[in-house]
Backbone as JSON Lines, residues from 0, in Angstrom:
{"i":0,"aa":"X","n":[98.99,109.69,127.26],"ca":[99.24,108.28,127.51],"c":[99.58,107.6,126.19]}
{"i":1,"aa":"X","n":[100.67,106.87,125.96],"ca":[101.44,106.45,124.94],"c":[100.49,104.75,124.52]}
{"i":2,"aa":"X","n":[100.1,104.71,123.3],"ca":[99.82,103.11,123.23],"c":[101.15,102.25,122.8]}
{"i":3,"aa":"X","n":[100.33,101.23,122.21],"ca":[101.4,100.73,121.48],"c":[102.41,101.04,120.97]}
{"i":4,"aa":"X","n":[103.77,100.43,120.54],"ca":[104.6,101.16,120.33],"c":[104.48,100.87,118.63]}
{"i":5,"aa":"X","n":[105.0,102.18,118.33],"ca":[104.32,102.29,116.8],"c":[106.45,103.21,115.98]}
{"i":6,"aa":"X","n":[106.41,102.81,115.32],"ca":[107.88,103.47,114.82],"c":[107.95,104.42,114.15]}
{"i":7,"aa":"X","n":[107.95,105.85,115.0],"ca":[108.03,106.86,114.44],"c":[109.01,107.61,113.85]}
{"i":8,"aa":"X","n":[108.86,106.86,112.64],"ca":[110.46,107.28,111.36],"c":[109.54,107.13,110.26]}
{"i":9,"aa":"X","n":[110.05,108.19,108.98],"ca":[109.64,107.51,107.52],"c":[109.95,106.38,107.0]}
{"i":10,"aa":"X","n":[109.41,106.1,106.61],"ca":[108.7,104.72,105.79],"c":[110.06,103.3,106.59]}
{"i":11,"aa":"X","n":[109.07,103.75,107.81],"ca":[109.19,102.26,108.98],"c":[109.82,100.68,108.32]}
{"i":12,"aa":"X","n":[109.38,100.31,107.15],"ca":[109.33,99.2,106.43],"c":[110.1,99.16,105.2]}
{"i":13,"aa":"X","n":[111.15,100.0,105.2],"ca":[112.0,100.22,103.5],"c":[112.39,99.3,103.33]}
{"i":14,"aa":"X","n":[112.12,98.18,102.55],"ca":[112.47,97.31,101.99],"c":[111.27,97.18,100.33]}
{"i":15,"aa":"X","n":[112.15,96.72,99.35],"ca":[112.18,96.55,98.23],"c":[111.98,95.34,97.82]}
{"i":16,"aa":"X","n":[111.25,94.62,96.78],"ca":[110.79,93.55,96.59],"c":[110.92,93.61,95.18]}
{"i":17,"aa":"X","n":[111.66,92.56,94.29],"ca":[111.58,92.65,92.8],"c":[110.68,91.53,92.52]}
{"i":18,"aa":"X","n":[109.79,92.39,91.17],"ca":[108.87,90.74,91.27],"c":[109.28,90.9,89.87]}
{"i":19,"aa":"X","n":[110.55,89.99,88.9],"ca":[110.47,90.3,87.52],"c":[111.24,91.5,87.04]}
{"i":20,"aa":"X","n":[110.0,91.97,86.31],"ca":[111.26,93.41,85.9],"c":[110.19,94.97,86.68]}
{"i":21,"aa":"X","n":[109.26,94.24,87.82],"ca":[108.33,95.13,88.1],"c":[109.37,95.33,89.84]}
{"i":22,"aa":"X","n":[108.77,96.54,90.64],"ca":[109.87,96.72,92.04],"c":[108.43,97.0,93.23]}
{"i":23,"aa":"X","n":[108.29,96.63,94.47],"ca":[107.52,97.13,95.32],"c":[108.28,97.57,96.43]}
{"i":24,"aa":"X","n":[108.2,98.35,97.08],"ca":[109.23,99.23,97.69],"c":[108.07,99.36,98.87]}
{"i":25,"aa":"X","n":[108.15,98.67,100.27],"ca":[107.57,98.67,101.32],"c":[107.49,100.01,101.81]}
{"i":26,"aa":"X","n":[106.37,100.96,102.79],"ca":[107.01,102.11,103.7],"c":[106.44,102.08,104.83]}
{"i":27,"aa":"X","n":[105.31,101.08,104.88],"ca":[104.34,101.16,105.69],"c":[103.66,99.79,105.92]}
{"i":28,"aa":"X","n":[103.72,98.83,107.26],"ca":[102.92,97.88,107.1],"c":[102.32,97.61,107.72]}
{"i":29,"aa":"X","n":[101.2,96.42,108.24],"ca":[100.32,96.25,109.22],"c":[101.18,96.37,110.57]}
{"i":30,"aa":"X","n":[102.23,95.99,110.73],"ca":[103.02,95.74,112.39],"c":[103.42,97.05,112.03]}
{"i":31,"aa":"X","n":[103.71,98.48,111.22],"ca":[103.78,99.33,111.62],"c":[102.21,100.22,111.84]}
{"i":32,"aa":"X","n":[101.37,100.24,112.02],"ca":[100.44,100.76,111.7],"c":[99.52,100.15,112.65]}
{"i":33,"aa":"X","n":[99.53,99.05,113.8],"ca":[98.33,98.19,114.29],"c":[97.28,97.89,113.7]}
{"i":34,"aa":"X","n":[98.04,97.4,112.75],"ca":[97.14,96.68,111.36],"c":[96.12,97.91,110.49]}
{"i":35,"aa":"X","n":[96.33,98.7,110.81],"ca":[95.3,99.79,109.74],"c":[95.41,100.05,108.55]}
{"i":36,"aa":"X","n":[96.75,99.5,108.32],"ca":[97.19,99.99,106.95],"c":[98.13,99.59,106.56]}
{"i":37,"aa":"X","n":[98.5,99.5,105.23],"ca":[99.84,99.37,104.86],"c":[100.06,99.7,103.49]}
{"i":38,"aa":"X","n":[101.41,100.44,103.15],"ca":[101.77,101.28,102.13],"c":[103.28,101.11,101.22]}
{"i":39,"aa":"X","n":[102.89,101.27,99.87],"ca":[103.86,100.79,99.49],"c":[104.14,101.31,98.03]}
{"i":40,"aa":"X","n":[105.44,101.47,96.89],"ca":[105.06,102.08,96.35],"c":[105.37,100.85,94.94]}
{"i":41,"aa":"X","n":[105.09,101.41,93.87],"ca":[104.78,100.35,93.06],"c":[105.68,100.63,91.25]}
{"i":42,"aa":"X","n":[106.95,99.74,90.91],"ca":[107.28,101.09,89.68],"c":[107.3,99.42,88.76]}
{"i":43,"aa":"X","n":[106.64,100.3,87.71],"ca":[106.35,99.44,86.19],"c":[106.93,99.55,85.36]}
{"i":44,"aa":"X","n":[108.04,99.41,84.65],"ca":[108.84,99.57,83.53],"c":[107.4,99.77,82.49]}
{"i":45,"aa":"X","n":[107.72,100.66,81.3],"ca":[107.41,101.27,80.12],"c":[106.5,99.55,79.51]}
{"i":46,"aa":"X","n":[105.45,99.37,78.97],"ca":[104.91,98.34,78.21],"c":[105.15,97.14,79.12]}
{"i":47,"aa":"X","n":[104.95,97.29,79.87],"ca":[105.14,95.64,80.97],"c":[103.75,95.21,81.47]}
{"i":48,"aa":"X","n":[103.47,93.93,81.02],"ca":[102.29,93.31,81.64],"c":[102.51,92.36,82.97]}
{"i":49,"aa":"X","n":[101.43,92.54,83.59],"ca":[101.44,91.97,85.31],"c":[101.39,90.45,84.3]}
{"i":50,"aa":"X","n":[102.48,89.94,85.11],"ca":[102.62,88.62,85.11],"c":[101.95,87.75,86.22]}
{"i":51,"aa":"X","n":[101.3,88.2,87.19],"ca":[100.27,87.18,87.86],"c":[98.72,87.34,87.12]}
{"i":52,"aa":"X","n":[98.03,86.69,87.49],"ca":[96.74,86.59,87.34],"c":[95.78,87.55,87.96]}
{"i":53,"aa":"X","n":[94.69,88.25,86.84],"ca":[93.81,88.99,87.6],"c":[93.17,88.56,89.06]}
{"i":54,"aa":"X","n":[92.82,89.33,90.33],"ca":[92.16,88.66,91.03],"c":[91.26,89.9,91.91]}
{"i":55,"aa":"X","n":[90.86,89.24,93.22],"ca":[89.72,90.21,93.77],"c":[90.42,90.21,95.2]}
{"i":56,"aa":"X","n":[89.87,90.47,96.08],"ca":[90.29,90.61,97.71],"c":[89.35,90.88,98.34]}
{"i":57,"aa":"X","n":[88.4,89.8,99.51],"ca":[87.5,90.39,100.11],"c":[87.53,91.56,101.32]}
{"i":58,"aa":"X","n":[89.18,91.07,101.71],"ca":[88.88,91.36,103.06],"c":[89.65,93.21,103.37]}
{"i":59,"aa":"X","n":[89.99,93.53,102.32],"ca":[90.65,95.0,102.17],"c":[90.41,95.65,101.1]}
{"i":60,"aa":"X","n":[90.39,97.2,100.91],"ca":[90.27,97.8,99.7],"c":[91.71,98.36,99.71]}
{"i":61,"aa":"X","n":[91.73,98.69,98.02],"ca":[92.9,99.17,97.78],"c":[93.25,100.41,96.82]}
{"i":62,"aa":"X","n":[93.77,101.24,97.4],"ca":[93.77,102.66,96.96],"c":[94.71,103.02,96.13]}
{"i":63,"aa":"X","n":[95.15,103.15,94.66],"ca":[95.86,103.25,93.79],"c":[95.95,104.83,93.48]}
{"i":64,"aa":"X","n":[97.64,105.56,94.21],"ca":[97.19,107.25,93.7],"c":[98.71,107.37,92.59]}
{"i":65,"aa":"X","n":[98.17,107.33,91.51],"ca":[99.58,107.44,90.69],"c":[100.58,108.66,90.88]}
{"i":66,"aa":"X","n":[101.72,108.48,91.16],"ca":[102.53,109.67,90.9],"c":[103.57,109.81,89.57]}
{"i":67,"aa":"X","n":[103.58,109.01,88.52],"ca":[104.41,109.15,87.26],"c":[104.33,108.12,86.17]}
{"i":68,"aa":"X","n":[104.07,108.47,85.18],"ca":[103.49,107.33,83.94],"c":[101.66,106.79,84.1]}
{"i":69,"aa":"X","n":[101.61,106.47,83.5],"ca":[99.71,105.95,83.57],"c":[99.92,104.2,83.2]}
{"i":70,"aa":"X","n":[99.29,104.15,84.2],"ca":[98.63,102.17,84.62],"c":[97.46,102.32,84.4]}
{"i":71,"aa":"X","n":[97.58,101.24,83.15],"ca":[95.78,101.09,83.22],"c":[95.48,99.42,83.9]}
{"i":72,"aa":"X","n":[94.33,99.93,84.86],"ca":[93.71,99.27,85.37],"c":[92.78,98.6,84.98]}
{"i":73,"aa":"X","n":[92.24,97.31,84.97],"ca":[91.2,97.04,84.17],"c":[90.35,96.35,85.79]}
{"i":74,"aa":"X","n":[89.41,97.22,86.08],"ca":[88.29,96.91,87.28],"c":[87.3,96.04,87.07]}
{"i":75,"aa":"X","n":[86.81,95.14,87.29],"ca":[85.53,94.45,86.52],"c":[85.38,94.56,85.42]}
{"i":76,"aa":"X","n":[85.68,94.21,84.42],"ca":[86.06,94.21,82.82],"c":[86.08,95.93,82.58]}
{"i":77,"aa":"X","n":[86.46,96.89,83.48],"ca":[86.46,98.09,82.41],"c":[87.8,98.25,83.04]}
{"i":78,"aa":"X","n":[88.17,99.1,81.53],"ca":[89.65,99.86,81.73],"c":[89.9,100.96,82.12]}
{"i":79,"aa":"X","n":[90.89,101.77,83.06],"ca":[90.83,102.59,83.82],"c":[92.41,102.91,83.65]}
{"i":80,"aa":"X","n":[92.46,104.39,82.87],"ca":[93.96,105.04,82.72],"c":[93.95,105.48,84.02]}
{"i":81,"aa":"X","n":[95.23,105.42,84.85],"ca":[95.53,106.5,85.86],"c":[96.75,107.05,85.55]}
{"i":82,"aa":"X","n":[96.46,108.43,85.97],"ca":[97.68,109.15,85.6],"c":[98.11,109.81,86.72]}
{"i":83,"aa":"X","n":[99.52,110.37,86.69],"ca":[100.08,111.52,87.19],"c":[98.87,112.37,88.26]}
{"i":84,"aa":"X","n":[98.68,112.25,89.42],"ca":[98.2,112.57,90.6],"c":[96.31,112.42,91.1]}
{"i":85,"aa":"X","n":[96.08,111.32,89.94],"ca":[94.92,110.55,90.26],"c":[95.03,109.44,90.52]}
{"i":86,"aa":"X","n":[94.03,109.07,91.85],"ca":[93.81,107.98,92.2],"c":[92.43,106.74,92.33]}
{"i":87,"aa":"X","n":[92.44,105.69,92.31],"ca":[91.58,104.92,92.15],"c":[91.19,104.29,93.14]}
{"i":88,"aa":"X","n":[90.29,103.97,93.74],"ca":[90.01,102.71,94.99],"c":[89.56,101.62,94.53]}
{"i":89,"aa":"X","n":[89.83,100.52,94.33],"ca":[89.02,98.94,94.07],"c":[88.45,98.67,95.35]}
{"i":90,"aa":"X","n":[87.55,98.53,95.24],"ca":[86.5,97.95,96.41],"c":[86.77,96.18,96.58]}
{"i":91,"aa":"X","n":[86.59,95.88,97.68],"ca":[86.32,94.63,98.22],"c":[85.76,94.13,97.25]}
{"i":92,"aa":"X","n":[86.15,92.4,96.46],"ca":[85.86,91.96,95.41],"c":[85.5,91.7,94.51]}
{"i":93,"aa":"X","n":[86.11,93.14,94.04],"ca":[86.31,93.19,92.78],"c":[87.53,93.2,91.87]}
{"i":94,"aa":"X","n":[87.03,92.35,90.86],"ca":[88.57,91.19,90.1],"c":[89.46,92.73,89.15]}
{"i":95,"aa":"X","n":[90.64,92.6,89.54],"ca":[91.14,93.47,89.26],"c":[92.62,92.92,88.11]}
{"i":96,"aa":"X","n":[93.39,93.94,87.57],"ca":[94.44,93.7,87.19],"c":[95.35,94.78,86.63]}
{"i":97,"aa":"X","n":[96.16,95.23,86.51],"ca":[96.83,96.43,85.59],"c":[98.1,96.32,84.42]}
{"i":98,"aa":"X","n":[98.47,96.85,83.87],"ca":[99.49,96.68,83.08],"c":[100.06,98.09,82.42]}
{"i":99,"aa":"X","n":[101.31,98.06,81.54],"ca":[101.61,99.86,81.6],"c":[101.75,99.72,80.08]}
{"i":100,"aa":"X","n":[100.85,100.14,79.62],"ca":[100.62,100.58,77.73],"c":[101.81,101.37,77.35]}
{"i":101,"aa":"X","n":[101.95,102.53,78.32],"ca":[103.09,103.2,78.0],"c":[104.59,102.7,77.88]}
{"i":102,"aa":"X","n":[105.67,104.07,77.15],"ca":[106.97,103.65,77.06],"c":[107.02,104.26,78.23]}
{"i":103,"aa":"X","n":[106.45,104.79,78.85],"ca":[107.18,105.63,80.23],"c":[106.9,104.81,81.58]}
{"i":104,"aa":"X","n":[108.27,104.85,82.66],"ca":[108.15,103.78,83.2],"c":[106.83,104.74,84.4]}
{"i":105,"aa":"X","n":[105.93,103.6,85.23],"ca":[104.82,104.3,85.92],"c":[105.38,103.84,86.96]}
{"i":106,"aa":"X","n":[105.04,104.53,88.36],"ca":[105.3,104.66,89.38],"c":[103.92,105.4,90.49]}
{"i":107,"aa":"X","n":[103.5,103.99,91.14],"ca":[102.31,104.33,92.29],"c":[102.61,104.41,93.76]}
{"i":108,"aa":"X","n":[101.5,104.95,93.93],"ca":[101.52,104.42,95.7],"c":[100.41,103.79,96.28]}
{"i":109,"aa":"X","n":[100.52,102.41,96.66],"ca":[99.23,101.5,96.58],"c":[98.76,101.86,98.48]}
{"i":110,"aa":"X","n":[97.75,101.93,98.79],"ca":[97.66,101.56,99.93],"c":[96.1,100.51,100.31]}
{"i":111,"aa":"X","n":[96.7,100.08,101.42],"ca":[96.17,98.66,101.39],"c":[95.15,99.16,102.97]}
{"i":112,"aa":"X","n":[93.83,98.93,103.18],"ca":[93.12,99.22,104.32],"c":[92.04,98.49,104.96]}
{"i":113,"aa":"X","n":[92.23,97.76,106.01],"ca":[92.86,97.86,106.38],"c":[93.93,96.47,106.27]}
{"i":114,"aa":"X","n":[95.35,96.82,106.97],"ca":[96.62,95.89,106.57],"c":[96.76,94.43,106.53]}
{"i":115,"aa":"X","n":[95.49,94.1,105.1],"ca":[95.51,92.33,105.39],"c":[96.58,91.98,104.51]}
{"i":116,"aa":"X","n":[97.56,92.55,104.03],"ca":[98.53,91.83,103.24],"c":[99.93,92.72,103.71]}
{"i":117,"aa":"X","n":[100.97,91.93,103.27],"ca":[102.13,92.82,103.15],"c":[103.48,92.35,102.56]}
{"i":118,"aa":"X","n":[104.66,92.64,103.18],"ca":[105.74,92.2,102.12],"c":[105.66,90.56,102.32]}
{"i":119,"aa":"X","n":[105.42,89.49,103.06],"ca":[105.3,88.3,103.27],"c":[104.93,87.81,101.95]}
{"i":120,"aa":"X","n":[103.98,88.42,101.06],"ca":[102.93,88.16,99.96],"c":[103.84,88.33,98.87]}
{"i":121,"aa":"X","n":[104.68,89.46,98.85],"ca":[105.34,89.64,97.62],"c":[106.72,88.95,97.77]}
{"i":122,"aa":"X","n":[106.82,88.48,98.99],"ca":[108.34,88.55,98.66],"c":[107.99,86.41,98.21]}
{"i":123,"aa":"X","n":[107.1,86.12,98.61],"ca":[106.46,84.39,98.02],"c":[106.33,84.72,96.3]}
{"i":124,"aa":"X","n":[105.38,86.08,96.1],"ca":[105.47,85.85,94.53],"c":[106.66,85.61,93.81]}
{"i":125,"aa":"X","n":[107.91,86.77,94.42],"ca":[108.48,87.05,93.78],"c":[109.63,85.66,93.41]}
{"i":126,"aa":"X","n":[109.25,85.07,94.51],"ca":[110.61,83.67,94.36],"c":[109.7,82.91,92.51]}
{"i":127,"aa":"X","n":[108.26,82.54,92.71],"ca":[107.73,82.13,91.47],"c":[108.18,82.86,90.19]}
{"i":128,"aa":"X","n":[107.96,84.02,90.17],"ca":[108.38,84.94,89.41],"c":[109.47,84.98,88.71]}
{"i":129,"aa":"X","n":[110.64,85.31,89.76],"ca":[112.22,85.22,89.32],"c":[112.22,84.01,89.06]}
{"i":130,"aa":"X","n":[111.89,82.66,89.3],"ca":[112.32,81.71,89.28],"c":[111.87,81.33,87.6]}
{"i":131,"aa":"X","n":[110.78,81.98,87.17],"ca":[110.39,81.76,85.94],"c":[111.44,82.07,84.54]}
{"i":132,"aa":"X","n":[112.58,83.12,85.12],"ca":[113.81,83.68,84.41],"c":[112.9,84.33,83.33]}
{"i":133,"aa":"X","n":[111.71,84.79,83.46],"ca":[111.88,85.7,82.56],"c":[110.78,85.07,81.07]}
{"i":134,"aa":"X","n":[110.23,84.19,81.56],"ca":[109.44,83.16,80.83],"c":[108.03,82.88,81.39]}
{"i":135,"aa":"X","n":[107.13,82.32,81.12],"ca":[105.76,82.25,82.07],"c":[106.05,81.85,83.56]}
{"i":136,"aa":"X","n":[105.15,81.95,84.23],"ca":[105.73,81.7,85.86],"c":[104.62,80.49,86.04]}
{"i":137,"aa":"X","n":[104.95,80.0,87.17],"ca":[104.29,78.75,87.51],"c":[103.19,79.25,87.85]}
{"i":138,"aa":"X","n":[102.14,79.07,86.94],"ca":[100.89,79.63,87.67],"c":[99.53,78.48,88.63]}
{"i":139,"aa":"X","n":[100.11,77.68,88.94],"ca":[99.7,76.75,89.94],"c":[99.97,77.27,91.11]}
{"i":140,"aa":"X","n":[101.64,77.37,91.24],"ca":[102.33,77.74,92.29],"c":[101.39,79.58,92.69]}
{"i":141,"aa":"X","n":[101.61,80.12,91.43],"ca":[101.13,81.26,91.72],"c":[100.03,81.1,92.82]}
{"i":142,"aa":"X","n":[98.72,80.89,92.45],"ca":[97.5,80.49,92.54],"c":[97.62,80.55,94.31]}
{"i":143,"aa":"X","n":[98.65,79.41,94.38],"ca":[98.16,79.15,96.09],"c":[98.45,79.91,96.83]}
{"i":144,"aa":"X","n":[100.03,80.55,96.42],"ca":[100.41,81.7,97.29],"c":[99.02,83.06,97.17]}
{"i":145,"aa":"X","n":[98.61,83.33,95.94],"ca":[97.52,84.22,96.11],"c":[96.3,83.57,97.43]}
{"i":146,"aa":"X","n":[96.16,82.49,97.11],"ca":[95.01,82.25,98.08],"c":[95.17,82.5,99.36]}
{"i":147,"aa":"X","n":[96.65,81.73,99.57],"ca":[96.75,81.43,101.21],"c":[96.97,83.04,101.58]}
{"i":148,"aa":"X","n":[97.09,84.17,101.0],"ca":[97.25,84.96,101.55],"c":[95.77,86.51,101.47]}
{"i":149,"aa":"X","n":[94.79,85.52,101.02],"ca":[93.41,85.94,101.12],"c":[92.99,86.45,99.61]}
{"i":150,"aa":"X","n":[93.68,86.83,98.16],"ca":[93.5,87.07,97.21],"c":[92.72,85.77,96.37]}
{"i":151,"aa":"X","n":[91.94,86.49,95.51],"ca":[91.25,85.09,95.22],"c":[91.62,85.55,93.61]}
{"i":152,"aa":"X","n":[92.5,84.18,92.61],"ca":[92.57,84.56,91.2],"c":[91.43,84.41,90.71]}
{"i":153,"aa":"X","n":[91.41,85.03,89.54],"ca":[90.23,85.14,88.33],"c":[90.36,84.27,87.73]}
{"i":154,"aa":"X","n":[89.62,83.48,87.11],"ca":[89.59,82.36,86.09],"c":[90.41,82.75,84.73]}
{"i":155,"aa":"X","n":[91.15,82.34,84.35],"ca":[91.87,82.24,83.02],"c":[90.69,82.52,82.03]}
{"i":156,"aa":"X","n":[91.1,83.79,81.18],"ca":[90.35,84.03,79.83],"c":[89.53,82.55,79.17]}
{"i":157,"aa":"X","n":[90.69,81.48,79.4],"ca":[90.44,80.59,78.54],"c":[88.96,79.38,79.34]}
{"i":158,"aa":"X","n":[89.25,79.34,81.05],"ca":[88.72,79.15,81.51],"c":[87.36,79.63,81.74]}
{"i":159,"aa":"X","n":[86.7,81.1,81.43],"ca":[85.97,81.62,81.59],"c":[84.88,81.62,80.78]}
């Protein structure tokens, strides 16, 4: 007996998202998956820092399995290399962030469980983002789009 109808093809959701000079490449999302999941892959140019703000997520964990270059993660103030076919889980809120030390560009596969976010989320950052040309981004603007879509930012270094 057949349920829901579910789209049985690889990566159901190919679509690509530039946030900057960073790329998220959809394959998998909650409307493919009946919300269980959603998957996506993640590529960092060589020395590039995340231009949003650290933050946490109550309502999903998120599974980081690197496949090329090392992202370090910084989990609750500790730092966390991942490399080439290790992976990480961040638990439910806890303030997270990453950035790529290396010249080599890194390339993940994030998965999200279960599917409280998806391309809706990135493709809002990414208008702040691009729109910044390449200069600080509106981080007001940032802020709300993180909220309204259940991410909660971290207080600014300076704030803290």
């Amino acid at each position: 007996m057949a349920g829901p109808f579910i789209d049985l093809r690889p990566n159901p959701s190919d679509e690509t998202i530039r946030l900057g000079p960073l790329a998220v490449r959809f394959l998998v999302t909650g409307e493919d998956s009946s919300g269980s999941v959603a998957v996506f892959e993640l590529l960092v140019p060589g020395a590039q820092r995340l231009q949003a703000p650290a933050h946490s997520h109550d309502r999903y964990e998120e599974t980081i399995y690197a496949i090329g270059g090392v992202l370090t993660w910084t989990v609750d103030g500790t730092r966390i290399d991942v490399g080439p076919g290790e992976a990480l889980c961040i638990p439910r809120g806890a303030t997270h962030r990453f950035d790529n030390h290396g010249k080599e560009d890194a390339k993940a596969l994030c998965v999200i469980t279960p599917a409280a976010i998806g391309p809706r989320y990135f493709r809002e950052t990414a208008e702040v983002l691009n729109a910044a040309g390449g200069g600080p981004p509106d981080g007001v603007k940032l802020a709300a789009i993180m909220r309204r879509h259940g991410l909660t930012p971290a207080p600014s270094p300076r704030q803290a």
